[in-house]
N, C-alpha and C positions, 0 to 999 in steps of 0.2 A: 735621677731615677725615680724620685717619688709621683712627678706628675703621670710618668708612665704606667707607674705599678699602678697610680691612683685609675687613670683610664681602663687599664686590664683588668680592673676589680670590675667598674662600671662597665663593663663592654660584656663582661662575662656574668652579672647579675643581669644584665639585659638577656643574653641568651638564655637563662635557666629561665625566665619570666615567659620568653616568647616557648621555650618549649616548653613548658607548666599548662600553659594556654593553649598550646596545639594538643595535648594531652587529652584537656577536659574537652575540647571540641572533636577530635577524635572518637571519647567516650560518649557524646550526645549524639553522634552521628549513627554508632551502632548502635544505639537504640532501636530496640524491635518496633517501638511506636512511631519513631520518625521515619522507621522505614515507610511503615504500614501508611502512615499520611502522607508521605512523597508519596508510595503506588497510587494510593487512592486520588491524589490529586494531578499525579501524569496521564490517567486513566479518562480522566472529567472530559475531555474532548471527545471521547468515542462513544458517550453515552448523552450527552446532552444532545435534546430536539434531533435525535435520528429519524424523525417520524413526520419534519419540519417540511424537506424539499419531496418535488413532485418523484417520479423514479429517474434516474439518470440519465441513461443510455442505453441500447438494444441489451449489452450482454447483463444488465440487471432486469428488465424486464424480459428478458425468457427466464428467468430463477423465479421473477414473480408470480409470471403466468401461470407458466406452467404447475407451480406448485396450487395456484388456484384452479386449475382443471382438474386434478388428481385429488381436491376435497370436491368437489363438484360432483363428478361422475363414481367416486369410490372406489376411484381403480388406482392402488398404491403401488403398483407393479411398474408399470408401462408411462413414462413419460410422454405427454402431449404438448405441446406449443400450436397455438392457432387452431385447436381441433386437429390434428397431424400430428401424426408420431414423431417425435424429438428423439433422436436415436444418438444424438455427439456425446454426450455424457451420459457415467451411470447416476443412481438416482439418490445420494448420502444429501446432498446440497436441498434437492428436491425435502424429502422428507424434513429436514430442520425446520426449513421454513412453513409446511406443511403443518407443522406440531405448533410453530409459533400463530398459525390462521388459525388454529385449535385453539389458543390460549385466548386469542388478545384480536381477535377478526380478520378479517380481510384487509390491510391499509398498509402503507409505506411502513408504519413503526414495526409491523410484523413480519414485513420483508427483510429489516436492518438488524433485525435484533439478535439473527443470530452471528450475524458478521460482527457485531458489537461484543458479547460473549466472547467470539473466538479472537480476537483483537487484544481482549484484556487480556486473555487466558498470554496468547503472544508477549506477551510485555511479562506474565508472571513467568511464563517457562525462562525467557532469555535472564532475568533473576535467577530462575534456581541452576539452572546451567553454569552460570557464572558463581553462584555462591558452589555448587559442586566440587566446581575447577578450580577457582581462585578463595574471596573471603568476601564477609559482606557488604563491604567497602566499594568492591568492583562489580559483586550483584547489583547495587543501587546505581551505579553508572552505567551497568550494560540495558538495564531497565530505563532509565532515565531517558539514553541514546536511542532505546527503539522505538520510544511513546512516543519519541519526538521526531521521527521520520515522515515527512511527507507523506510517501507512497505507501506506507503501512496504516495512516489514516486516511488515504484516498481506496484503497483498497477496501475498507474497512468498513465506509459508507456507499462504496458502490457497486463491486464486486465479492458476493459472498461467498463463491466457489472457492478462487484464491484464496481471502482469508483463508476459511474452513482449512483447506488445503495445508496454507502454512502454520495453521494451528496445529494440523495432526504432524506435519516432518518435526515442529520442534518439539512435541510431546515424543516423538520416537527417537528424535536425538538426545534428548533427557534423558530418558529411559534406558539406552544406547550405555550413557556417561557411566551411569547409576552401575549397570550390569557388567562393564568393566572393570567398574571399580569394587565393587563389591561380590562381583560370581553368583549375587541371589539370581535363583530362579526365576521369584516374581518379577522381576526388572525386565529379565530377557520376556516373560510374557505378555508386559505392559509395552514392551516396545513393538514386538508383533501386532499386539493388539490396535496401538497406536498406526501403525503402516496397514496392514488391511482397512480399519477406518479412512484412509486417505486415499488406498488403492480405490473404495467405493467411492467415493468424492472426485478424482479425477485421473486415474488409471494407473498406469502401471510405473510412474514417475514416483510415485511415494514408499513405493520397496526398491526402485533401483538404484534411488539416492542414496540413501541410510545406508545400503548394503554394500554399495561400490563403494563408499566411506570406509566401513568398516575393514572392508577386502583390503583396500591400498594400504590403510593406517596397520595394519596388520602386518602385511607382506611388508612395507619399510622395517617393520620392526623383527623381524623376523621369531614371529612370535601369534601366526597363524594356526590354531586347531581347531576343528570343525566341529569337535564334542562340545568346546566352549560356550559355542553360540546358540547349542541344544536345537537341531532342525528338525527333531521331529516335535515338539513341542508349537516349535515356531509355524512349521506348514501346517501343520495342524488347525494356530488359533488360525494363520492366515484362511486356510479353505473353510472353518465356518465362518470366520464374516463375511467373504469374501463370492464362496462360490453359491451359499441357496439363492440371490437374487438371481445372475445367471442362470443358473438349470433351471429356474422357474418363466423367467422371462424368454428361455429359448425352447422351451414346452408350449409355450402361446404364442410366441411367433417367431420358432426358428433365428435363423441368422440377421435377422434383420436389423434387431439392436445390437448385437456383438457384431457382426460383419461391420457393421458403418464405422462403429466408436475405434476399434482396433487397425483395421484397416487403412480407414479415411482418418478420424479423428488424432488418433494416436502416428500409426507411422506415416501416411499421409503426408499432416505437418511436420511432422520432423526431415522427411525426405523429399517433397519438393514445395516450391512456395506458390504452387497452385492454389493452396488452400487458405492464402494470409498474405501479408505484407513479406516482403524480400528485401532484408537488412544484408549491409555488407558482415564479416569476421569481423570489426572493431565495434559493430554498435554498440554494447554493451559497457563498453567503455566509457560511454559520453553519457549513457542510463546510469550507470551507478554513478558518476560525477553527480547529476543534477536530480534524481530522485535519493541522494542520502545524502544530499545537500543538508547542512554545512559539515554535517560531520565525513562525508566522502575526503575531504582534505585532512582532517587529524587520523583518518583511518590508512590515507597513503603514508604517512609520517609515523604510524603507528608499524607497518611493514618496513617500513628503510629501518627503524630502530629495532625489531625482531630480526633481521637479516647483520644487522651490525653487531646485534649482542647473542648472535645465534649459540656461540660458545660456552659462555657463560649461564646462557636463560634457555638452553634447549630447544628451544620452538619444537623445530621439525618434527624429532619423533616423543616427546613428551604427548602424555593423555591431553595436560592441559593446553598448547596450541598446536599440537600437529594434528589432532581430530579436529578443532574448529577451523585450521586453515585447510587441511584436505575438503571439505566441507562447502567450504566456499571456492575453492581452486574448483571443486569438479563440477558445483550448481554453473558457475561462469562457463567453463570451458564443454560441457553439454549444450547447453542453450549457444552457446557462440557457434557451436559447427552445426546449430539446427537451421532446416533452410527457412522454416517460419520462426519470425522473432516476434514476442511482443516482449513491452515494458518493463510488464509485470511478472514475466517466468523466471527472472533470478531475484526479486523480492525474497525468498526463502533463505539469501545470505545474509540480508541484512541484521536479523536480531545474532546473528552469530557471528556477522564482522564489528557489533558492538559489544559484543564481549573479549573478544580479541584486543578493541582498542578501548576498552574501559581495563584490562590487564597491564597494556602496556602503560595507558597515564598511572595507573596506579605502580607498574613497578618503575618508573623512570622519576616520576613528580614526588613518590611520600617522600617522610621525611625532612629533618628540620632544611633540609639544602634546596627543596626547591622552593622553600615558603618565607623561609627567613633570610635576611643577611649574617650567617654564619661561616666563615671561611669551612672548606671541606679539605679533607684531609689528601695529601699527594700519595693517596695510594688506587691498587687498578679499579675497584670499587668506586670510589671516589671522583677519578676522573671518567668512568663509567656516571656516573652521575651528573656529572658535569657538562659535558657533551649532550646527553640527553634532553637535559633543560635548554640547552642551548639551543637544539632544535624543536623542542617545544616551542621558546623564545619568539625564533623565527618563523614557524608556523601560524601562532596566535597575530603574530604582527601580517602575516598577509590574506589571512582568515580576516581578521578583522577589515582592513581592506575593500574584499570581495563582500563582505557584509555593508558595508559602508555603500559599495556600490549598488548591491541589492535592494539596499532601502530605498535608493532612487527610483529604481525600476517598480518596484511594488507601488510606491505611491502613481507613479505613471499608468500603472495596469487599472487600477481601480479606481483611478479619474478619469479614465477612458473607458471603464465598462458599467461600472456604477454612479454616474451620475446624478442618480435619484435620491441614493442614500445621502446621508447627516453629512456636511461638508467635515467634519471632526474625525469622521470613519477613516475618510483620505490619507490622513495625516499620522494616527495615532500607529498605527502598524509600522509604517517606518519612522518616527518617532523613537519606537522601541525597540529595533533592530540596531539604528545608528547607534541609539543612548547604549544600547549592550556592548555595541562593537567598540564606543569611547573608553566606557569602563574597561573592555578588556585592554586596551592598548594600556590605561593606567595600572593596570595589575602587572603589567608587563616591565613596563618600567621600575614598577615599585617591586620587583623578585616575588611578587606572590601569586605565579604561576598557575597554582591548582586553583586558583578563585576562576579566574576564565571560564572553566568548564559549568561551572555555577550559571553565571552572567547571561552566558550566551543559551543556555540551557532553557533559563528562566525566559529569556527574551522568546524564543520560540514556543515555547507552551502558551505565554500569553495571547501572542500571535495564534494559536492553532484553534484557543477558547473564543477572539475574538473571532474567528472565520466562523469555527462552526453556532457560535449564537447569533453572527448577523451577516457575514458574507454568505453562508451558502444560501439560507434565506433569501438574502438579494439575486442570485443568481435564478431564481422562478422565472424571472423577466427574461432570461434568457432560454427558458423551458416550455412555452406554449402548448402542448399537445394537452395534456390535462384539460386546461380550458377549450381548447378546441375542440374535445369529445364532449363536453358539457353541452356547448352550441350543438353538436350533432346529434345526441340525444332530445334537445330540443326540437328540432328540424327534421327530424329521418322518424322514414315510417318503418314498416316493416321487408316492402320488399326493396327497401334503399342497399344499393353500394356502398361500402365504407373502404377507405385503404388508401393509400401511399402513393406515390407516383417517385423516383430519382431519389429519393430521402431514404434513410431506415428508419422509422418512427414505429417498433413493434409495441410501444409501451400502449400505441392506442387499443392492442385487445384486453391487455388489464382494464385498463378505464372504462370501453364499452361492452367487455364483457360478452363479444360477439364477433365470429372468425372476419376477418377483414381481407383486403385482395392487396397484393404486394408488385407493380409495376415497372418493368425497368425501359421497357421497349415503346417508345414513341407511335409505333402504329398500332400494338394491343391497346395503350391507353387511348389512343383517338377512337378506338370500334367503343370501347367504354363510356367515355364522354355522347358518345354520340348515340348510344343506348335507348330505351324509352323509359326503361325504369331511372329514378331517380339518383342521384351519386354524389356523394361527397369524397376530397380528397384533399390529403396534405400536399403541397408541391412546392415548390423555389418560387420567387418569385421571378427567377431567370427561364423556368421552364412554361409559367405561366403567359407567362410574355410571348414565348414560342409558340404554344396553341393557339392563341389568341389571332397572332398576327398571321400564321401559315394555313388555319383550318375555317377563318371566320365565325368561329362559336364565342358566344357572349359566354363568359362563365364565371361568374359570380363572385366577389371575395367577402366572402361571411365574417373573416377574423383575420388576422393578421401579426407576426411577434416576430422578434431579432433572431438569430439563429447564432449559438455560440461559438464561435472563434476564436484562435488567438497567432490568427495568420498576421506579420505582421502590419501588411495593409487594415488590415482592421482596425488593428491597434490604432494605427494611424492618424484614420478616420474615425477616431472614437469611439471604436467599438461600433461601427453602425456599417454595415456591406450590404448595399441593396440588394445587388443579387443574388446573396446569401437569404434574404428575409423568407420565412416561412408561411403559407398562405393556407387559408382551409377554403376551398372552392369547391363550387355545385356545376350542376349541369342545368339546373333549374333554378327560376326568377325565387327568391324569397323575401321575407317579410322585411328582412335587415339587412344590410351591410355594414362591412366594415369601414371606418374611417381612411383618409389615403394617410398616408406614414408623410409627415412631416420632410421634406428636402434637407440637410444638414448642409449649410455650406461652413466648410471649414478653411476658407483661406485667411482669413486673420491669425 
């Protein structure tokens, strides 16, 4: 017996050492300082060189433009685009950016910056929401999960609308939490105030949300009273922020802005997909998969184990997950039965389904049973315990996996479209995804479970800082229109054509600062071309090729840039589709031409 008892001594000072240890790292963890330097360093991607790349895409330059027409003319009422009234949206987006041309001038960094504000603000609220509901353990995981979303920082640099948007639902679902749990008054007015600010930002989606939430989480609970939620308080703040722009804008011109945005803009898209892309009922499905990629899989795993421990841990109708999955069940299932879908309209679940699954790692994972080798006890807790880890276990093992495979493909992607960059750039991204995915399979083996979330955490932040200091930079090459108004400011006189042909290239009235023609129709463009006044235009180099050979006009190629893709044929062909290639042509002989674009032959 003595070698035995000798072991149980040693086996059980080992335990008290490992839990001694988990103890003090516990207590360094909630430190208010490591918090404050995790945010601040989750945060560092959404703020570094926002000011770096040209403007994006169409739905970022109308936010730019038009906020530059309304310092220009001084008219802060009435949105314009192109010189034309821009009637799809009211004007909260507008003005931000507006105040930021006020601060900091006219440029990219002034368009970004308040997408970049409301980004971080995003990463604080899903914190305090979490620290509300749960403790500060799972605030710094729900924050950590949302810095580290793709689509929250693709969003963030190039759609300020959204942002904005998802900034104000989750300051009114805060505020929501706060007001339930507490009955203060100020809460329920911070939360009104919150949703009219959104309702001015993009309609009537940011009080229907919040509200049908609270309706449903209510009514399950049978625990509905309407004096609760204080509506005269509430319509109140809602109709002053909400209605002096309206009465004012429809004193100057009538129906024209509310008629479009409600009618067209609002039920419009949601009722037929005249007005936008026409997804099936599942798309969203395959969107939240790959934009809250990686953690889309610990958050499916994070659901099967609230649905198995429903008993025990409440979900459903508790404050802390039956409001955040009501939350997310109804952003999913509105947007699913809308006939227009895009990407980015259930973005608004995501800092709330990382709360959910920073709750559930932290209630299945603490504890010396998921970190250490301590036998657990055979009781329902325990085997509750048990089980959990166990599917943590086999989650991390095929997370890692699909990370392992991922690293393939990333290096694939940016050796076919960035050529140009440092051959070490290729490498180092997936380098760091593998290296994280190796580590975590070793944590896995070795029972120290809650390290994974670390690992894999850290590997994508790295990844998000290298993009945004030298991937999005690289991607210029795939941006040409900036340069290309540079040459036409060269080139064009006064009574010159400027404008687009087959393309949507709106970002060219930001840059030239002067309304441009927008062409979709093959014989409007040829009366164009064929003009006397002078004309320059963006076109395919598939459509150029079409003039050319159908109409006999010589017409010039001044410049010429790749056009960004990620069709697989591109890919393919490394990222190079000729007749994708982007052209800036005249109607008239000039001083320069463009060089012919290099032949790629890729059969080796």
């Amino acid at each position: 017996m003595g070698p035995l008892l000798e072991n149980a001594f040693l086996n059980g000072n080992s335990a008290l050492r490992h839990l001694n240890a988990m103890q003090k790292t516990s207590l360094r963890l909630s430190s208010p300082i490591v918090h404050i330097l995790i945010l601040v360093s989750v945060s560092l991607p959404y703020c570094i060189r926002i000011g770096s790349s040209s403007i994006w895409n169409a739905s970022e330059a109308f936010y730019a433009e038009t906020s530059r027409e309304m310092m220009v003319s001084e008219d802060y009422l009435a949105p314009y685009f192109n010189f034309e009234p821009r009637t799809q949206k009211p004007p909260l987006t507008y003005w931000a950016i507006l105040a930021s041309y006020k601060l900091f001038g006219v440029n990219e960094f002034s368009v970004r910056l308040p997408g970049c504000i409301a980004a971080i603000s995003i990463i604080l609220f899903s914190y305090a929401i979490a620290l509300s509901l749960f403790n500060p353990r799972v605030a710094l995981i729900a924050a950590v999960v949302t810095a580290t979303t793709a689509r929250v920082l693709i969003l963030a640099r190039r759609l300020p609308i959204d942002t904005l948007l998802m900034f104000f639902l989750m300051g009114t679902f805060f505020f929501l939490i706060r007001a339930i749990q507490t009955k203060n008054r100020g809460y329920w007015a911070l939360s009104y105030l919150f949703a009219g600010a959104g309702f001015l930002t993009k309609g009537p989606v940011a009080v229907l949300v919040p509200a049908g939430v609270y309706l449903a989480w209510s009514l399950w609970n049978r625990k509905f009273n309407i004096s609760e939620i204080r509506p005269i308080l509430g319509l109140s703040i809602l109709a002053a922020v909400v209605l002096p722009w309206y009465i004012l804008i429809y004193r100057e011109y009538g129906w024209t802005y509310i008629g479009t945005f409600f009618l067209k803009d609002n039920l419009g898209r949601y009722l037929s997909d005249s007005f936008g892309p026409a997804r099936g009922p599942l798309y969203y499905f395959s969107v939240f998969v790959s934009d809250f990629f990686p953690w889309s899989f610990p958050a499916a795993a994070a659901l099967f184990l609230l649905w198995r421990n429903r008993r025990q841990w409440l979900p459903f109708k508790s404050l802390s997950f039956g409001l955040p999955l009501i939350w997310c069940l109804l952003i999913f299932l509105m947007f699913s039965v809308s006939k227009n879908k895009q990407e980015y309209y259930i973005a608004p679940m995501y800092p709330v389904v990382a709360v959910i699954l920073a709750a559930v790692l932290d209630k299945s994972l603490t504890g010396i049973a998921a970190n250490f080798r301590i036998k657990i006890p055979a009781s329902n807790s325990g085997n509750t315990k048990r089980s959990s880890v166990t599917v943590w276990k086999r989650l991390y093992l095929l997370l890692c996996i699909l990370l392992l495979a991922f690293s393939i493909l990333v290096f694939f992607i940016l050796h076919s479209f960035m050529p140009h960059i440092a051959p070490v750039l290729h490498y180092v991204p997936s380098l760091v995804i593998a290296g994280a995915a190796i580590l975590a399979i070793i944590c896995v083996f070795k029972r120290r479970i809650s390290y994974c979330f670390p690992a894999i955490a850290t590997s994508i932040w790295i990844v998000f800082m290298m993009g945004v200091i030298f991937y999005f930079p690289a991607l210029e090459a795939f941006r040409p229109v900036k340069s290309f108004c540079k040459k036409i400011e060269a080139h064009a006189t006064a009574d010159s054509q400027v404008g687009y042909y087959g393309v949507t290239v709106p970002s060219m009235v930001f840059y030239l600062k002067k309304q441009i023609f927008r062409e979709y129709d093959p014989a409007s463009m040829l009366r164009r071309f064929q003009s006397d006044s002078p004309l320059f235009c963006i076109i395919t180099a598939k459509d150029h090729a079409f003039f050319s050979e159908n109409s006999g006009l010589d017409l010039p190629v001044l410049d010429r840039g790749p056009r960004f893709s990620i069709k697989m044929r591109t890919i393919l062909n490394g990222g190079y589709a000729p007749e994708e290639e982007l052209l800036l042509v005249s109607n008239r002989p000039v001083a320069s031409r463009a060089p012919e674009m290099p032949v790629q032959n890729n059969e080796n």
